[in-house]
C-alpha positions as CSV (number, residue, x, y, z in Angstrom):
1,X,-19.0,-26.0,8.5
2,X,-17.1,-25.3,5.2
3,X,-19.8,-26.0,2.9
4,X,-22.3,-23.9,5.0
5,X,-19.4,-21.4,5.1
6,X,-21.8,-18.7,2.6
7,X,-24.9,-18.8,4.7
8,X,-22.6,-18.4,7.6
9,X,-21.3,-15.1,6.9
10,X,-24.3,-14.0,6.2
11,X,-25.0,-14.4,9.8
12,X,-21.7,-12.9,10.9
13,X,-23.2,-9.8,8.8
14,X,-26.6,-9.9,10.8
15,X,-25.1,-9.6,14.0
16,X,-22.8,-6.8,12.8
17,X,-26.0,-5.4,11.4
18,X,-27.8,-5.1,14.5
19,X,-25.2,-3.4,16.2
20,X,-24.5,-0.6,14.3
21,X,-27.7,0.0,11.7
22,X,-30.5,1.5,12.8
23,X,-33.8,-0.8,11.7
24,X,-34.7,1.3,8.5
25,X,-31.1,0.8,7.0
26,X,-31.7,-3.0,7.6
27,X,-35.2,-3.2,6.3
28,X,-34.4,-1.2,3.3
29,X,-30.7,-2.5,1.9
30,X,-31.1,-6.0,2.8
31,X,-28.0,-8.3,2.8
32,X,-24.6,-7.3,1.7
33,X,-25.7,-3.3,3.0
34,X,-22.4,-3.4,5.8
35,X,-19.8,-1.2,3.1
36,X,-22.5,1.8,4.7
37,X,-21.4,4.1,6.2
38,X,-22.4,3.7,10.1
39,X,-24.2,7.2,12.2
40,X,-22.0,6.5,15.4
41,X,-24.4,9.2,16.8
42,X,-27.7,7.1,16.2
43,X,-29.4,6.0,19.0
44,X,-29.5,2.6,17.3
45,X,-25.9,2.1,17.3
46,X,-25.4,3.4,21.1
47,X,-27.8,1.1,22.2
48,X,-26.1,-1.6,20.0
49,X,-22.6,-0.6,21.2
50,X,-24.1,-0.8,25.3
51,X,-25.8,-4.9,24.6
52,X,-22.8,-6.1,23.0
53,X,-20.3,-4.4,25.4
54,X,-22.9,-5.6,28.3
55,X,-22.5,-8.9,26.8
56,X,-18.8,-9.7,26.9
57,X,-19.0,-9.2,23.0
58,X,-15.2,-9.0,22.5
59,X,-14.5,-11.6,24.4
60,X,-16.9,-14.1,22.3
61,X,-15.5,-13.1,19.5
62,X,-12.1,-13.6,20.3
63,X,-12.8,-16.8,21.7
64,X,-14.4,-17.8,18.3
65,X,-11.9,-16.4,15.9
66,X,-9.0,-18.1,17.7
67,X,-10.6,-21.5,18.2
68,X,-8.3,-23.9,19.9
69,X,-5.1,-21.3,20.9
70,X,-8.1,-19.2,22.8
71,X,-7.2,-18.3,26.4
72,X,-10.7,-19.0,27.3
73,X,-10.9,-23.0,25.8
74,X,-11.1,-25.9,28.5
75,X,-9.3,-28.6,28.7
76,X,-11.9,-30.7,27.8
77,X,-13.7,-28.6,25.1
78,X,-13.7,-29.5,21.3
79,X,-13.8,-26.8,19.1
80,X,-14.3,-28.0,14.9
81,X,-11.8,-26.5,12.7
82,X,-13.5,-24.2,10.4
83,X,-13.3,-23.9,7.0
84,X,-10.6,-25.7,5.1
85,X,-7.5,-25.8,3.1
86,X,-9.5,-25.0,0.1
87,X,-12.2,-22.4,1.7
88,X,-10.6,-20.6,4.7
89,X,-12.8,-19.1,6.8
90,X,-14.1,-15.7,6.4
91,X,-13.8,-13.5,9.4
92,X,-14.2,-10.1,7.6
93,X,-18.0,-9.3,8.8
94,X,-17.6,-10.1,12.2
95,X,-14.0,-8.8,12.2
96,X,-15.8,-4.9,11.6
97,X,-18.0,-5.5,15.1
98,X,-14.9,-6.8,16.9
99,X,-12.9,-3.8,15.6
100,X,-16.0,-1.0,16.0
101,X,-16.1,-2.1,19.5
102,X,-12.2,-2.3,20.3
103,X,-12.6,1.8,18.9
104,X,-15.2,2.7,21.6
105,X,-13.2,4.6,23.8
106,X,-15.5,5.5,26.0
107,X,-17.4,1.6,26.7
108,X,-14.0,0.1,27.1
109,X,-13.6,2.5,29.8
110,X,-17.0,1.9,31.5
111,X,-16.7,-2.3,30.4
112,X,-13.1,-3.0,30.7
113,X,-11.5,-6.3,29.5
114,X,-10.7,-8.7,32.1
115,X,-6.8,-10.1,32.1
116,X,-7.8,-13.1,30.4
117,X,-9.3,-11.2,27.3
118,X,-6.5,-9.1,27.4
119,X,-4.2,-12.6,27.3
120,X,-6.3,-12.8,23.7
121,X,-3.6,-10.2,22.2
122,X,-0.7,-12.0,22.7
123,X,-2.0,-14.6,19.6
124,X,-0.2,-13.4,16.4
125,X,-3.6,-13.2,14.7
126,X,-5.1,-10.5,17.4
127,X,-2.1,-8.4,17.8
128,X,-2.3,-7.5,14.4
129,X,-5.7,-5.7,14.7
130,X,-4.8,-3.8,16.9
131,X,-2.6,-2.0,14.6
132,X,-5.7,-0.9,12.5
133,X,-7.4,2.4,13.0
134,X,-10.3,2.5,15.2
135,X,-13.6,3.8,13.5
136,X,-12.2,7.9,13.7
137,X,-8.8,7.1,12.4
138,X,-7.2,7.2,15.7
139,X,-4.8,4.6,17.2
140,X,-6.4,1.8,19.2
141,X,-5.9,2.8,23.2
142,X,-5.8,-1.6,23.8
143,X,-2.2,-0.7,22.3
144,X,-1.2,1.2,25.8
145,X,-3.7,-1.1,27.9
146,X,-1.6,-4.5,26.9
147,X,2.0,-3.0,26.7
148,X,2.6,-0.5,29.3
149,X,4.7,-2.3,31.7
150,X,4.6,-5.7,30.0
151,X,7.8,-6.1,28.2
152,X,6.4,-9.3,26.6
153,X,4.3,-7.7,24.9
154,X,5.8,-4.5,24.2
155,X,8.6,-6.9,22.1
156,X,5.7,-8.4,20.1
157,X,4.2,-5.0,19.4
158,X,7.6,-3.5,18.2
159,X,7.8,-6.6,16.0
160,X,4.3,-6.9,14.5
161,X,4.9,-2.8,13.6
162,X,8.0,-3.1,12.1
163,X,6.3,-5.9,9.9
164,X,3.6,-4.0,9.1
165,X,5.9,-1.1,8.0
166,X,7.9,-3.3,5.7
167,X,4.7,-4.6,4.1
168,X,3.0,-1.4,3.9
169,X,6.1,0.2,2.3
170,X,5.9,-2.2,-0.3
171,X,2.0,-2.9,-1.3
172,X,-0.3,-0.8,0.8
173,X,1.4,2.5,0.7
174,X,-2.0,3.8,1.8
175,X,-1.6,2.3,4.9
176,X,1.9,4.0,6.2
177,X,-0.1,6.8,7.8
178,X,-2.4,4.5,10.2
179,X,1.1,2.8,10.9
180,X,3.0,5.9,11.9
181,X,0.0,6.6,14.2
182,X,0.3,3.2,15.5
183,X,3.9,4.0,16.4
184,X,3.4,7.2,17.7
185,X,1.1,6.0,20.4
186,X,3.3,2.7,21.2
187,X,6.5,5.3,21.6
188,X,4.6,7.3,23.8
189,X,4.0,4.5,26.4
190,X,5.4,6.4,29.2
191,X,6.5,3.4,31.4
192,X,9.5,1.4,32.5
193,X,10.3,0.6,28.7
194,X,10.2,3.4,27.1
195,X,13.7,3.7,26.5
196,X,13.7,-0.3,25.4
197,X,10.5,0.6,22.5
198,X,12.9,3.6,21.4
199,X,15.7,1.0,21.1
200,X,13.9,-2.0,19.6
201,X,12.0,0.4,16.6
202,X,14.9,2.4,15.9
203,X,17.9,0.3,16.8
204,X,19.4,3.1,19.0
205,X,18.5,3.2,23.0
206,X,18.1,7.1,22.6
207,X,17.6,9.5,19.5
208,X,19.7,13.2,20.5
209,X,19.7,16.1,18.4
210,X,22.7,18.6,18.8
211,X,23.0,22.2,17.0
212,X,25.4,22.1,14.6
213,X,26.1,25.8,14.4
């Protein structure tokens, strides 16, 4: 699969392709078109949105991204290493589907993630995206659906942000501000650890402000 590994990310593109382009954009940019800007109010990418959401989309992805740590392999089931130690795999076109999808409010609400999809998040590699803005610059919502009322992974959310912050801090400065979001809507969890998330990002169980006049 490595030394296919070009040819196969234009296919990762396609897919992406169909569900967000309407079939002029396709027709008339031709590969390597996906840095355009998408019309989330075509009828061509709500129709794309419903297929791939009717399909379990998220799931597949996951599955595939995560290979053999993926909640949904069988005991039995091989599943080939891709890419190597000298061409990793790249995940980047399919990654934009996966994330477009993850910022659709509205389909997540009407096609909601079973538990086992949901288990996908608790992988180091998934977590992380979640921290990424959704397609309007908002916070992802899957940050409240997996943590409210799971400490496990409210502890591995509190980690992955504070790692974030550090690295941002230090070589993507333009990033703080989708960060701070991020945190905003993981401090707002209002749920049996609120007070624990408060604790874990800040280091103190409670901030309190006094007057000092």
């Amino acid at each position: 699969m490595a030394r296919c590994w070009a040819r196969f990310d234009e296919y990762l593109e396609m897919i992406y392709a169909v569900a967000v382009y309407t079939p002029e954009v396709i027709i008339e940019s031709g590969s390597g078109y996906t840095h355009l800007n998408v019309d989330i109010k075509s009828e061509s990418f709500a129709l794309g949105m419903h297929y791939f959401f009717q399909a379990n989309m998220i799931e597949k992805i996951g599955d595939f991204i995560l290979g053999d740590k993926s909640p949904f392999k069988k005991e039995d089931d091989f599943r080939p290493t891709m890419g190597s130690s000298y061409i990793p795999p790249n995940f980047t076109k399919i990654m934009m589907l996966f994330n477009t999808m993850l910022g659709h409010s509205e389909l997540l609400a009407k096609f909601p993630l079973s538990l086992q999809a949901q288990s996908m998040f608790t992988k180091k590699s998934m977590l992380v995206i979640l921290l990424e803005p959704t397609s309007d610059g908002k916070p992802n919502k899957m940050i409240d659906t997996i943590c409210r009322d799971n400490e496990k992974m409210t502890r591995k959310m509190a980690k992955n942000i504070l790692k974030k912050f550090s690295e941002s801090v230090t070589h993507m400065p333009e990033k703080l501000t989708h960060y701070l979001r991020a945190l905003k809507k993981f401090l707002l969890i209002d749920d049996q650890f609120k007070r624990q998330r408060m604790e874990w990002i800040f280091g103190v169980p409670q901030i309190c402000t006094k007057k000092d006049y």
